[in-house]
MIDOSE-1310 file (N, C-alpha, C; in nm, 2 decimals, decimal comma, always signed):
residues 97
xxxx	+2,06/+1,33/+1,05/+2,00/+1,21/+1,00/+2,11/+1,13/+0,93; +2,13/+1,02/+0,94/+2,21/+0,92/+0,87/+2,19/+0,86/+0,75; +2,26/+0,84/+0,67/+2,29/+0,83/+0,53/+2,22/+0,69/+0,56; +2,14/+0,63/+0,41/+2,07/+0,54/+0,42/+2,14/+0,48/+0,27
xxxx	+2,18/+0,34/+0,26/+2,22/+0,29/+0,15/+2,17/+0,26/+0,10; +2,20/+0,29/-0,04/+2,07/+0,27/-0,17/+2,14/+0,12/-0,23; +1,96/+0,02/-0,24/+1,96/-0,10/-0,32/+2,05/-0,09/-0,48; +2,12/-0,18/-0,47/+2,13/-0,20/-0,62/+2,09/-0,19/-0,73
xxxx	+1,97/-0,23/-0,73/+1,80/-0,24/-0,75/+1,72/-0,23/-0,70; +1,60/-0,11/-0,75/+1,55/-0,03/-0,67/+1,42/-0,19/-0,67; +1,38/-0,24/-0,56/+1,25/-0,39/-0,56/+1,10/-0,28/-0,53; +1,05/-0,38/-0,61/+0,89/-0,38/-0,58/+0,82/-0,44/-0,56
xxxx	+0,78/-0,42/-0,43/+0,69/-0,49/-0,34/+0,57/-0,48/-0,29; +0,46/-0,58/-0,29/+0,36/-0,58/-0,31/+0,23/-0,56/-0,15; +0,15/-0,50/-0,15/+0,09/-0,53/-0,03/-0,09/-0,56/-0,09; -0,15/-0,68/-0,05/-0,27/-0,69/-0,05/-0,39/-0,64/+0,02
xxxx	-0,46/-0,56/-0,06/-0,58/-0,52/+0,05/-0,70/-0,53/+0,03; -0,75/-0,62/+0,05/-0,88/-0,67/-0,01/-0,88/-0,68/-0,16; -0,97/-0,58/-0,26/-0,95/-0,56/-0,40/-0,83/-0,50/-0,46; -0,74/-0,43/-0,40/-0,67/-0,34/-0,43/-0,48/-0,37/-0,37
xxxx	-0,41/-0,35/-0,51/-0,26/-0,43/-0,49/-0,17/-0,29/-0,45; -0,10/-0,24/-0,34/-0,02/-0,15/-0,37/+0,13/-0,18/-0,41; +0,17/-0,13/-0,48/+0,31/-0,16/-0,52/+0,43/-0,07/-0,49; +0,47/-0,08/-0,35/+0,58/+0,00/-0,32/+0,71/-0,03/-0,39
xxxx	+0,77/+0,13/-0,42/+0,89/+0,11/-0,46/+0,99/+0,15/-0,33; +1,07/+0,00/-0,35/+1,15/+0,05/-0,19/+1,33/+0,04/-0,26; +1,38/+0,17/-0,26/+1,53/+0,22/-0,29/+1,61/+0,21/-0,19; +1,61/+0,21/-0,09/+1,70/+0,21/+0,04/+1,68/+0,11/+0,09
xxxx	+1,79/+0,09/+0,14/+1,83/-0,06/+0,27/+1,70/-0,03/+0,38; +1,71/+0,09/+0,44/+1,62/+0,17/+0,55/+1,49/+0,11/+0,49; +1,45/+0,13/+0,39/+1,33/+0,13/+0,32/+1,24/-0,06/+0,32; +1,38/-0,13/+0,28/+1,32/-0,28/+0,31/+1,35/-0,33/+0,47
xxxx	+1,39/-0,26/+0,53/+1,37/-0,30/+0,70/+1,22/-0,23/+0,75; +1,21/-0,15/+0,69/+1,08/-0,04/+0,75/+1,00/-0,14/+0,69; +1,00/-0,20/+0,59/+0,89/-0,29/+0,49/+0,89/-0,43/+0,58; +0,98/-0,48/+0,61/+0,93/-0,59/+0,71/+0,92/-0,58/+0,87
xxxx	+0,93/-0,45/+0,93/+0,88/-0,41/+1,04/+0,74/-0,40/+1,04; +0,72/-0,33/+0,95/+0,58/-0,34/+0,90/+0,46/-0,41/+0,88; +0,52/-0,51/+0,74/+0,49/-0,64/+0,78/+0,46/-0,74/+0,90; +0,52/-0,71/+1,01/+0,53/-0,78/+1,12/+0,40/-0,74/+1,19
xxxx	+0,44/-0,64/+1,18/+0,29/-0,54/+1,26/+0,16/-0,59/+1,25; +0,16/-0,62/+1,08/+0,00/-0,64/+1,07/-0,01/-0,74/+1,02; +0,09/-0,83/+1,00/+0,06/-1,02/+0,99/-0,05/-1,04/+1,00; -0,11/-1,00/+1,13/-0,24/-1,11/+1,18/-0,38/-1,04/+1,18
xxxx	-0,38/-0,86/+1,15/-0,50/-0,79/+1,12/-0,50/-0,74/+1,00; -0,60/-0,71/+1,00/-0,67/-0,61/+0,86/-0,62/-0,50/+0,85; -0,60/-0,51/+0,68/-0,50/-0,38/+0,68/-0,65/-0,29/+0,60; -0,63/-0,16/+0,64/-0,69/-0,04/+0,57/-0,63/+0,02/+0,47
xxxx	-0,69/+0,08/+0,37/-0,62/+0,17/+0,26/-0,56/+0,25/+0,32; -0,61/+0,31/+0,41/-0,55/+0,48/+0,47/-0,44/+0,48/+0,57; -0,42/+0,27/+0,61/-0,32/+0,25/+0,72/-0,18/+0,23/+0,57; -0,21/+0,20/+0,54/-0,10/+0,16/+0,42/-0,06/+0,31/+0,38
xxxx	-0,15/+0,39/+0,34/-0,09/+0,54/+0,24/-0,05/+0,63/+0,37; -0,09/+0,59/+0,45/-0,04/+0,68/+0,57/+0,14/+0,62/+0,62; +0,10/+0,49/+0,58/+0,27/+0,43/+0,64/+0,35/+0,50/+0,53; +0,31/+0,47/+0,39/+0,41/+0,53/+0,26/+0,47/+0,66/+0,30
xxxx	+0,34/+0,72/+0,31/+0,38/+0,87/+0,35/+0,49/+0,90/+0,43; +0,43/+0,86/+0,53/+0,50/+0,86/+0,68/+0,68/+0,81/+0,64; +0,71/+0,69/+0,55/+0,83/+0,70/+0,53/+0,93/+0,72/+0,42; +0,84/+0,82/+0,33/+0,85/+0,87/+0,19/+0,88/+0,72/+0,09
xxxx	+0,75/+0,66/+0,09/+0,82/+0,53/+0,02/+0,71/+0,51/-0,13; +0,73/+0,54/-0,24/+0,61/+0,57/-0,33/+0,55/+0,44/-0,33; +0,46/+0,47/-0,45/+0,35/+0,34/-0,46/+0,26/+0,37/-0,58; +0,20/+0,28/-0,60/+0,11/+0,29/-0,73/-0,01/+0,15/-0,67
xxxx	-0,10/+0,23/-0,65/-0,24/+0,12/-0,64/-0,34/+0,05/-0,77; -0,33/-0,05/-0,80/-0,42/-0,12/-0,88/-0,56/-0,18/-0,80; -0,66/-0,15/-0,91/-0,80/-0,25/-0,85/-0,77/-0,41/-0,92; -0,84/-0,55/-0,85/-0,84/-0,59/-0,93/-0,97/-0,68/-0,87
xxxx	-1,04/-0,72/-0,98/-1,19/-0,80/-0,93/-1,17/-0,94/-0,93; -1,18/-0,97/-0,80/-1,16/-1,08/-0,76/-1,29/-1,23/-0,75; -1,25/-1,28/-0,83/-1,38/-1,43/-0,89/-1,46/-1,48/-0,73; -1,34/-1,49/-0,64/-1,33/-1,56/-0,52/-1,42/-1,43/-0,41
xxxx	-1,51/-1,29/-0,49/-1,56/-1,25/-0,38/-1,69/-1,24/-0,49; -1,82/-1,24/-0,42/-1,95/-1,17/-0,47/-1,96/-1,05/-0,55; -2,00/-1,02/-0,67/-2,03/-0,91/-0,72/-2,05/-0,84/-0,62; -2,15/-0,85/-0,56/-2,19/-0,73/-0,48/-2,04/-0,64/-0,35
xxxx	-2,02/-0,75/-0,32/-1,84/-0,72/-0,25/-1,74/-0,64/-0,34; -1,73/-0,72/-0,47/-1,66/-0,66/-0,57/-1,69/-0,46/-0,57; -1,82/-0,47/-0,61/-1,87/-0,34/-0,64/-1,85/-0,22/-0,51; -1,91/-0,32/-0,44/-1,86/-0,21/-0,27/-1,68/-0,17/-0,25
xxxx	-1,59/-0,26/-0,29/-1,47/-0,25/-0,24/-1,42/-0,18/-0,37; -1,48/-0,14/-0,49/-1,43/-0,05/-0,62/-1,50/+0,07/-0,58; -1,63/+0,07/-0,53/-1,67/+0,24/-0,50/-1,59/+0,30/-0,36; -1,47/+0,22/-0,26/-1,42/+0,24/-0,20/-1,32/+0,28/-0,24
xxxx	-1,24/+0,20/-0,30/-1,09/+0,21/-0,41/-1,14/+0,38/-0,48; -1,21/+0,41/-0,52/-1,23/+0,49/-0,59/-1,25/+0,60/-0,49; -1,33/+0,58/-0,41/-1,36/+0,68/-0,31/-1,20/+0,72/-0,23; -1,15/+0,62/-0,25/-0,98/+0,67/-0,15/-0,92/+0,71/-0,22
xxxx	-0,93/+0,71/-0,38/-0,81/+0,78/-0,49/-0,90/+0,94/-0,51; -1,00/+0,95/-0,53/-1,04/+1,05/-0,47/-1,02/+1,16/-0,39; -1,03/+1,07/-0,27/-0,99/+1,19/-0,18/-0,84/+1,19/-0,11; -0,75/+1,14/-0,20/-0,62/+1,14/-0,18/-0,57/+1,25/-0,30
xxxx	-0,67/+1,26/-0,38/-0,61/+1,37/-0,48/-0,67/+1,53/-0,45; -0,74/+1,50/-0,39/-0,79/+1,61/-0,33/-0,77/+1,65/-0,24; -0,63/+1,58/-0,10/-0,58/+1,62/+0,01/-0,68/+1,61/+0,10; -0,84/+1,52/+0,09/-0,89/+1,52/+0,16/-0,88/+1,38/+0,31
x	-0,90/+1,41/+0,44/-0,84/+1,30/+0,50/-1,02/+1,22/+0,52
């Protein structure tokens, strides 16, 4: 495997998913090309929680997920997209797929 060079500073970068902000920490050069390959990918579709924690994984790139409730959707949306949020931190702590 080839040596990957590490940022100066380590950036954090943001990805939107509906309710929910993930905040990749990307440390390697490798790490912000894999982030706008990425990007490219799903420009134009819907991203999933499980397509996102599956890419992190997949390229050891951490992350930290926030909810946030959004004015601009219906309570009722709101409430559905937090019993999901919750339902995915859930069964990501439990190793369940």
């Amino acid at each position: 495997m080839s040596e990957y060079k590490l940022l100066e500073k380590p950036v954090i970068a943001s990805i939107r998913c509906y309710n929910v902000m993930f905040n990749l920490l990307l440390v390697t050069e490798a790490d912000m090309e894999n982030l706008r390959v990425f990007s490219a990918m799903f420009q134009s579709g819907d991203l999933l929680m499980r397509d996102i924690d599956k890419w992190c994984d997949g390229h050891d790139i951490k992350y930290r997920t926030t909810f946030h409730y959004r004015t601009d959707f219906p309570l009722k949306s709101n409430l559905y997209n937090f019993y999901v949020y919750t339902r995915f931190k859930v069964s990501k702590r439990l190793g369940i797929e």
